[in-house]
C-alpha positions as CSV (number, residue, x, y, z in Angstrom):
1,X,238.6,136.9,205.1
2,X,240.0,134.9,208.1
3,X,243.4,135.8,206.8
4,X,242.5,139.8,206.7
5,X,241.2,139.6,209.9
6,X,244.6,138.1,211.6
7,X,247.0,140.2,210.1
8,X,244.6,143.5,211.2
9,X,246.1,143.2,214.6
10,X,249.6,141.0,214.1
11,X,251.2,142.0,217.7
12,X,247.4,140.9,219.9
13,X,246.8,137.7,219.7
14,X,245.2,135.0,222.4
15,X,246.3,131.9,223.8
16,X,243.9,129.5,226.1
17,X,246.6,128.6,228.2
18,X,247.9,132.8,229.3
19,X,245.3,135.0,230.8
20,X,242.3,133.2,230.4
21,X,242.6,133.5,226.9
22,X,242.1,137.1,227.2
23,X,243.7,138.9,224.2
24,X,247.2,140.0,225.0
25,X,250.5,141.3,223.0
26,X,252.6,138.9,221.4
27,X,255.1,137.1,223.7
28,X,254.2,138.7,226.7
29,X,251.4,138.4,229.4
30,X,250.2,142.1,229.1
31,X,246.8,142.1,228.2
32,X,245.0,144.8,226.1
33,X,242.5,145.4,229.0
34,X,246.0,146.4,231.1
35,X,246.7,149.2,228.2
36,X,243.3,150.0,228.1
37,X,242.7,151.6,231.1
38,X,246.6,152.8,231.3
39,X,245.6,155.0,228.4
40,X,242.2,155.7,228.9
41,X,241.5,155.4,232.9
42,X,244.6,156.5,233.8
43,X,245.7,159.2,231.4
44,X,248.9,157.7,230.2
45,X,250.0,158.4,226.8
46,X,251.3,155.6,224.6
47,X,255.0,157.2,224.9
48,X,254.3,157.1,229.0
49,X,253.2,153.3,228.7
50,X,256.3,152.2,226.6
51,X,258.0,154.1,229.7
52,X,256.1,151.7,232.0
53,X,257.0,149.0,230.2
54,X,260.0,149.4,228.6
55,X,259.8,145.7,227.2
56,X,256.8,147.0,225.1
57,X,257.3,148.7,221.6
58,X,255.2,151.8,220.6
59,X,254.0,149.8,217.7
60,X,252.8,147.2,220.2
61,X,250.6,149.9,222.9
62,X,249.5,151.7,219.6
63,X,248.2,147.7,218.4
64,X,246.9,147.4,221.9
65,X,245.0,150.5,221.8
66,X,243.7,150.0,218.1
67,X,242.7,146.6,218.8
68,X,240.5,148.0,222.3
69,X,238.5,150.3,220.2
70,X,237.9,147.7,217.5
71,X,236.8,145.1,220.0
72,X,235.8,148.4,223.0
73,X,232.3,146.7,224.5
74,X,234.3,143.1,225.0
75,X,237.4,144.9,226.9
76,X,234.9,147.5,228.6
77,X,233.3,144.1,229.8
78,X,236.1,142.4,230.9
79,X,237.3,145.2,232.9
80,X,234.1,146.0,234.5
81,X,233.9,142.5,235.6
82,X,238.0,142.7,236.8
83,X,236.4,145.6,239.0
84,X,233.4,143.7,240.5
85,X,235.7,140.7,241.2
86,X,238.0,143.6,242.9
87,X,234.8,145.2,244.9
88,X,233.4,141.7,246.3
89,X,237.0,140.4,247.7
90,X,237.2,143.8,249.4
91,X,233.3,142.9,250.7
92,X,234.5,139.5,251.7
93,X,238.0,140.4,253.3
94,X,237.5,144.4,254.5
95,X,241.2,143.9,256.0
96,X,244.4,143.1,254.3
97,X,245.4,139.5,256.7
98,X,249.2,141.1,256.2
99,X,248.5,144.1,257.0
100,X,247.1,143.5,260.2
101,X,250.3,140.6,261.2
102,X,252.5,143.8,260.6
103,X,250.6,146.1,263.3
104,X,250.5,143.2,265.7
105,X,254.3,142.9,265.1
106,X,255.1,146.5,265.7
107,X,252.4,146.5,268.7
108,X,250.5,148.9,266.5
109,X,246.6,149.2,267.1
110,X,244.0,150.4,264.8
């Protein structure tokens, strides 16, 4: 059973040490979550991902996407919580400390 359920999606896999062990494709840092909301969110088709990231195979987005539906409350998860950590840094710094060095270099106000 363990062996079925490895080779059901051969390009994901996850590794402790890249991405918080978040599942990703093979041999690159991309995480499903990423394709997830490229596809869905965003509107992108799997050709228009590969396009994005032309180091990416169809085969792989099309793994990506097949394993986010068989696993879709986990990744749903994961990005919802991607979003809160997103909404409470923009809470806790409301300006970008770059941002505002550039205006005071240019003598720009806001």
């Amino acid at each position: 059973m363990a062996e079925e359920k490895a080779s059901k999606h051969p390009y994901i896999t996850r590794r402790a040490d890249t991405c918080a062990g978040k599942p990703i494709i093979v041999g690159t840092r991309i995480k499903v979550s990423h394709i997830a909301i490229e596809y869905e969110q965003m509107g992108m088709t799997p050709d228009e991902i590969v396009v994005a990231h032309p180091h990416l195979t169809l085969a792989e987005v099309h793994a990506a996407l097949s394993y986010y539906y068989d696993h879709i409350h986990e990744i749903n998860a994961d990005i919802r919580a991607g979003e809160e950590f997103v909404e409470q840094l923009r809470k806790e710094y409301p300006t970008d400390p770059l941002q505002e060095k550039r205006r005071a270099a240019q003598g720009v106000s806001q």
